[in-house]
Phi, psi and omega in degrees: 000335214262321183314304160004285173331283179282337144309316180282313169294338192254348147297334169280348165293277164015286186308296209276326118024256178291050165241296178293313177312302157341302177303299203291332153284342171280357164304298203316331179258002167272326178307308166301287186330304193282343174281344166281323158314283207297334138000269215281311172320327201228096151079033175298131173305315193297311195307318209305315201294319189291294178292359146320296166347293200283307176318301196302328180272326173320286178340319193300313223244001150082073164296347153320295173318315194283325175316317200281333181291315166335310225249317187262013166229098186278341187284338181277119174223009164210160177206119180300127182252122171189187184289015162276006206262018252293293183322351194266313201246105213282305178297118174242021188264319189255017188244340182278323193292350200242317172266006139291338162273331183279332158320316194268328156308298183290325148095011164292125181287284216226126156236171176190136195263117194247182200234126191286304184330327200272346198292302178289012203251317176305327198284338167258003169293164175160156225285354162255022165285330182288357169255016190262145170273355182284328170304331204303354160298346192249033185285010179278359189268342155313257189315281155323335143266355168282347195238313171268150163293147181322289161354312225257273178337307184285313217255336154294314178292351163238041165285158151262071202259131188279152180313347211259334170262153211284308220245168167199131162280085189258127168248164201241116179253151166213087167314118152239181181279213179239015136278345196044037150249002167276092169243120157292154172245145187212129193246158151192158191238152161210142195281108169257000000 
């Protein structure tokens, strides 16, 4: 009886053993998995390119107007670029119509033209800054999260940016399959 006895406590040690261990590898590998998303997701080469690419035909189409609006506001530290964006595009029927194929070609969600400087004021937004008074310097984060995706937002707070550049380009791509129910999202940034 008494052995009985003593089998059942060194099984249930056992158990709770392997248990734990268990857990502590689905931490360490879910930890990996997600740093490895953030790899292959953020800032992929074929992307860093598309989006040189896409800086360079914005320039073409006089990215400037937007800098100078950028620029002429300190409370404005982003500004989304698309054919809501009028000022970018002077022709604007046939300069909207050329960036909806390159949009489209190209599998682009989203850009947004940022203030490099602003970069740490995003890193403390979050969506329940507009009801904090501590917040109310950030107040451009209401508007950031109504014009970007979550997605978008986390993976812009984990730029890194050097002093010396003024602007950032981010763009947000979505790959899909050719039912276009498989999609993925892809970030990458460039310095303007």
């Amino acid at each position: 009886m008494k052995k009985n006895g003593f089998v059942f406590v060194e099984t249930i040690i056992s158990i709770v053993i392997l248990t734990s261990s268990l857990l502590l590898l689905y931490t360490s590998f879910s930890k990996i998995l997600q740093s490895e998303k953030t790899r292959v997701y953020y800032d992929d080469v074929s992307y860093i390119y598309r989006t040189e690419y896409l800086k360079n035909k914005i320039n073409d189409l006089n990215i400037n107007t937007l800098i100078r609006h950028l620029e002429s506001d300190d409370h404005i530290y982003f500004l989304t670029i698309g054919m809501d964006t009028e000022d970018l595009f002077l022709n604007y029927e046939e300069k909207a119509e050329f960036m909806n194929q390159l949009v489209e070609n190209f599998e682009v969600k989203q850009m947004i033209l940022l203030k490099a400087n602003k970069i740490d004021n995003l890193k403390k937004c979050s969506i329940k800054c507009s009801e904090n008074q501590d917040c109310q310097e950030y107040e451009n984060c209401n508007d950031l999260y109504l014009k970007l995706s979550d997605e978008f937002i986390n993976y812009l707070k984990t730029i890194y940016v050097e002093t010396n550049t003024p602007y950032i380009l981010g763009v947000e791509y979505e790959t899909c399959n050719l039912d276009n129910q498989n999609c993925q999202e892809y970030y990458s940034w460039v310095s303007v």
